[in-house]
NUVO-867133 format. One line per 4 residues: number of its first residue (from 1); their letters; for each residue x, y, z negated of C-alpha. Coordinates in Angstrom, 2 decimals, decimal comma. Last residue first. Layout:
NUM = A = X Y Z; ...
***
This chain:
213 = XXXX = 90,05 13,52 -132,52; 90,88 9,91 -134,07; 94,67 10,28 -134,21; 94,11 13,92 -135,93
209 = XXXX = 91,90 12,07 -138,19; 94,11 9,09 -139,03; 96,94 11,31 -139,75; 95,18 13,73 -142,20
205 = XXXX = 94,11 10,12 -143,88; 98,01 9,55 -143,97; 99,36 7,47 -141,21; 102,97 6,88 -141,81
201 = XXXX = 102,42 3,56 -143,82; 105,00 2,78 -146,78; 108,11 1,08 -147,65; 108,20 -2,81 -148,49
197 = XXXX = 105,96 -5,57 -149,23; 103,12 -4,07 -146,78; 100,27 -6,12 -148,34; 98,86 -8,49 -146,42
193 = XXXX = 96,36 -8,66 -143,59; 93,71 -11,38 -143,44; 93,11 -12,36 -140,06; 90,07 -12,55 -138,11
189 = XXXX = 89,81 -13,35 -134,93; 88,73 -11,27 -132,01; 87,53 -11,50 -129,20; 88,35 -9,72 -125,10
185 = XXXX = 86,56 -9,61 -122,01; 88,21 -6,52 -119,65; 86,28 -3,73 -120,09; 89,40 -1,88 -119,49
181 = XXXX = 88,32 0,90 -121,82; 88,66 -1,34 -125,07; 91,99 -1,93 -123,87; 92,52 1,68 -124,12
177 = XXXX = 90,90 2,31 -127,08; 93,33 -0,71 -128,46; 96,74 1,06 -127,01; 95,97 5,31 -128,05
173 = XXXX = 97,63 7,18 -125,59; 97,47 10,99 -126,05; 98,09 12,55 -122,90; 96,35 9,20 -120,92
169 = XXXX = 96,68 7,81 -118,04; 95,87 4,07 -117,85; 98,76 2,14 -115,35; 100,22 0,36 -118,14
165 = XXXX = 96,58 -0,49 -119,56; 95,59 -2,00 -116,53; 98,87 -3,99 -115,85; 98,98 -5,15 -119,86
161 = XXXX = 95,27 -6,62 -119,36; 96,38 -8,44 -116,04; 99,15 -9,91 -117,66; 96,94 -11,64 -120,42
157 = XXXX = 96,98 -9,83 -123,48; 97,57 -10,74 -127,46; 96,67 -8,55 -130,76; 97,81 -6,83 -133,49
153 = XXXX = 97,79 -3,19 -133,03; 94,13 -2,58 -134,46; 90,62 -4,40 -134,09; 88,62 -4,96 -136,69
149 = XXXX = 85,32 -3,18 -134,95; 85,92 -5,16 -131,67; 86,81 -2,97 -129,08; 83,68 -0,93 -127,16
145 = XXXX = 85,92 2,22 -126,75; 84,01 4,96 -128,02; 81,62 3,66 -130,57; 84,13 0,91 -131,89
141 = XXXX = 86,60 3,78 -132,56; 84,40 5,42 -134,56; 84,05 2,31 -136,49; 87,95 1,60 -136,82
137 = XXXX = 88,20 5,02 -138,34; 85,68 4,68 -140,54; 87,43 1,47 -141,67; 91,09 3,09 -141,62
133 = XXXX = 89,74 6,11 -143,81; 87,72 3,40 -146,46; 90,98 1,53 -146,04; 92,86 4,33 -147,13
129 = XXXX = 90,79 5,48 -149,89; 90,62 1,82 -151,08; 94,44 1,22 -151,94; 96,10 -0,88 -148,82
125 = XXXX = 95,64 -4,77 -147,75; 92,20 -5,55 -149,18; 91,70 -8,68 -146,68; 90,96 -8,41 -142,84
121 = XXXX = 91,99 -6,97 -140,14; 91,37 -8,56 -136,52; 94,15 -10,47 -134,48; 92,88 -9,36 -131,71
117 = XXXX = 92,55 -11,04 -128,53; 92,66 -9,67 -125,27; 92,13 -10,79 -121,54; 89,54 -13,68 -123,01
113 = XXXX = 88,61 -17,01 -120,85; 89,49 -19,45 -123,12; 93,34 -19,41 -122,37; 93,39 -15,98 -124,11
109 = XXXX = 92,24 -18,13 -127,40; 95,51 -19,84 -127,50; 97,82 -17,10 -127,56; 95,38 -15,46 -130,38
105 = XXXX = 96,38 -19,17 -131,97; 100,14 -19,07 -131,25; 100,39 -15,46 -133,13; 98,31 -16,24 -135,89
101 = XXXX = 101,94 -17,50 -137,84; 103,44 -14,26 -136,91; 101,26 -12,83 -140,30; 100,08 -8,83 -139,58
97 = XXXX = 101,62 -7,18 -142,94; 105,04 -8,42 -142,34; 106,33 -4,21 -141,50; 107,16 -4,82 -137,97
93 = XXXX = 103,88 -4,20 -136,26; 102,45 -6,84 -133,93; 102,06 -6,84 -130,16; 101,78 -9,94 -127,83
89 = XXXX = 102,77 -10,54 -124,04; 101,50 -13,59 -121,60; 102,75 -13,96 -118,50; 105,90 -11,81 -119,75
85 = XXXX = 107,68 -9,47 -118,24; 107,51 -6,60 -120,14; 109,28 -3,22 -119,82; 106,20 -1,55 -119,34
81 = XXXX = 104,79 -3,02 -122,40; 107,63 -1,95 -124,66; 107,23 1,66 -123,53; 103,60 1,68 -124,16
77 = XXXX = 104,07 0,05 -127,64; 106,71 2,75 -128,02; 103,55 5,52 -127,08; 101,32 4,01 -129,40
73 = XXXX = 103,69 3,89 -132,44; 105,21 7,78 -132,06; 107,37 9,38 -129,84; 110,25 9,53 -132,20
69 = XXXX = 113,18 10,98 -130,17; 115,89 9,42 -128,34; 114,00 6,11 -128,07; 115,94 2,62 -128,20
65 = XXXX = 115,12 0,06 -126,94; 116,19 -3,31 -128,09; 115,68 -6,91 -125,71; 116,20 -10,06 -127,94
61 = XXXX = 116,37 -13,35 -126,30; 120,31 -13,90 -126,56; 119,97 -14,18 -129,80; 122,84 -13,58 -132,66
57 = XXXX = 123,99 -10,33 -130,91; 120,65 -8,91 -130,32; 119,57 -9,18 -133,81; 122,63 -7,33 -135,18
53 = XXXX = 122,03 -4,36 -132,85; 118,45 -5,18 -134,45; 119,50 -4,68 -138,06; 121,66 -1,65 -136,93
49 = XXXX = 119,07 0,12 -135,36; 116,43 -0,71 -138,24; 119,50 1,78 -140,76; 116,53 4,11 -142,16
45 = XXXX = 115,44 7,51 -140,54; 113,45 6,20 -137,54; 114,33 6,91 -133,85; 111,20 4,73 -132,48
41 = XXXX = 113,24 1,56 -132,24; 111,67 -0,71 -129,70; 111,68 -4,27 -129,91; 111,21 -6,68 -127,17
37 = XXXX = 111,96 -10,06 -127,51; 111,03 -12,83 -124,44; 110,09 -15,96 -126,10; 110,47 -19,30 -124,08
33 = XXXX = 107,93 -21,71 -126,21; 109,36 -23,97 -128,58; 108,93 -22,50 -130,96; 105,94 -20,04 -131,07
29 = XXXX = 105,80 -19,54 -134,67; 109,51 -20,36 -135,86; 110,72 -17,55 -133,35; 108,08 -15,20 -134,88
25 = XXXX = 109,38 -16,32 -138,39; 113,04 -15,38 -137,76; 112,27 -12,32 -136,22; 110,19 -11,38 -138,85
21 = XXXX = 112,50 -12,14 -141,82; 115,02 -10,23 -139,90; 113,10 -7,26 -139,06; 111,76 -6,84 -142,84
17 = XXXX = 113,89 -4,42 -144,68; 114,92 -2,28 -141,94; 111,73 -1,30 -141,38; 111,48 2,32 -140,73
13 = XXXX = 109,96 2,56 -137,31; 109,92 -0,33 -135,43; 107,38 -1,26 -132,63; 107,65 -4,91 -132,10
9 = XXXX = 106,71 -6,36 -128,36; 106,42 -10,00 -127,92; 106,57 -11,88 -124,49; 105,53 -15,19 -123,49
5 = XXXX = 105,75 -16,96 -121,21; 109,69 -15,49 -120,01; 109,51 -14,65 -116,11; 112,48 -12,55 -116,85
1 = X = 114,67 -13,19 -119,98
***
């Protein structure tokens, strides 16, 4: 729906399990609010392409796209942003660890001046080596960019924000570095992340450390 408010872009890879449940409780969020729907299947190994086939069918606000190869969750966020037209757009992953419910407050919070807010990790959401790895991580990526140091994929931009980091160039994109690299103002609020109540993450520590190089 062009023009829509408000858009909201869901990477999916693997999570056939939880799309609908999402769906359902990002439209719940932000109702009334126009919602434009933007999911992109990253050519995962489960059945998510027939969940959001089935999606699209019951609501006329869903957008799918589908990749022909996996590209990986940075670069379909980049695709879903570029096919954005909302004045305000929002990212969350599709696996019910990042709550919709936050979503109208980081909305909220871009009206106070901000070009990004985070919806910033919190909460003892995976087994301690990994969130010792995703920590260390996060504070490397603190040193670089200058985003928040809870900041990951869950988070809400102003139109100008999505322009710059559109247009950004990189090989290896990496979304909240390169919102950090705007120097655009941006906050975050913390949000306690659940437990993933299905499947499992692809990034392994190995992962995390080629993704950080």
């Amino acid at each position: 729906m062009p023009g829509a408010p408000v858009s909201v872009i869901v990477p999916v890879y693997g999570n056939q399990d939880t799309l609908e449940e999402l769906h359902g409780r990002i439209a719940t969020a932000l109702a009334p609010t126009p919602i434009e729907f933007i999911y992109v299947d990253d050519a995962g190994p489960d059945d998510s392409r027939r969940v959001l086939a089935r999606l699209a069918e019951k609501d006329h606000r869903v957008r799918v796209i589908q990749m022909a190869a996996n590209v990986g969750q940075h670069a379909a966020v980049l695709v879903g942003l570029a096919h954005a037209t909302g004045h305000q757009v929002a990212v969350l992953d599709a696996d019910l660890q990042d709550p919709p419910e936050v979503l109208p407050e980081l909305f909220r919070r871009l009206g106070d001046g901000y070009e990004a807010v985070f919806g910033g990790r919190t909460g003892s959401y995976e087994s301690l080596p990994r969130l010792v790895a995703s920590r260390g991580f996060k504070l490397l990526l603190t040193a670089v960019a200058g985003v928040p140091t809870d900041a990951g994929l869950f988070v809400a931009m102003s139109r100008d924000m999505v322009q710059r980091v559109v247009e950004y160039p990189p090989s290896q994109p990496h979304v909240v570095a390169m919102i950090g690299h705007s120097r655009l103002p941006m906050l975050s609020v913390p949000v306690v992340r659940l437990e993933r109540p299905s499947g499992a993450s692809e990034y392994s520590f190995t992962a995390r450390l080629r993704l950080a190089f």
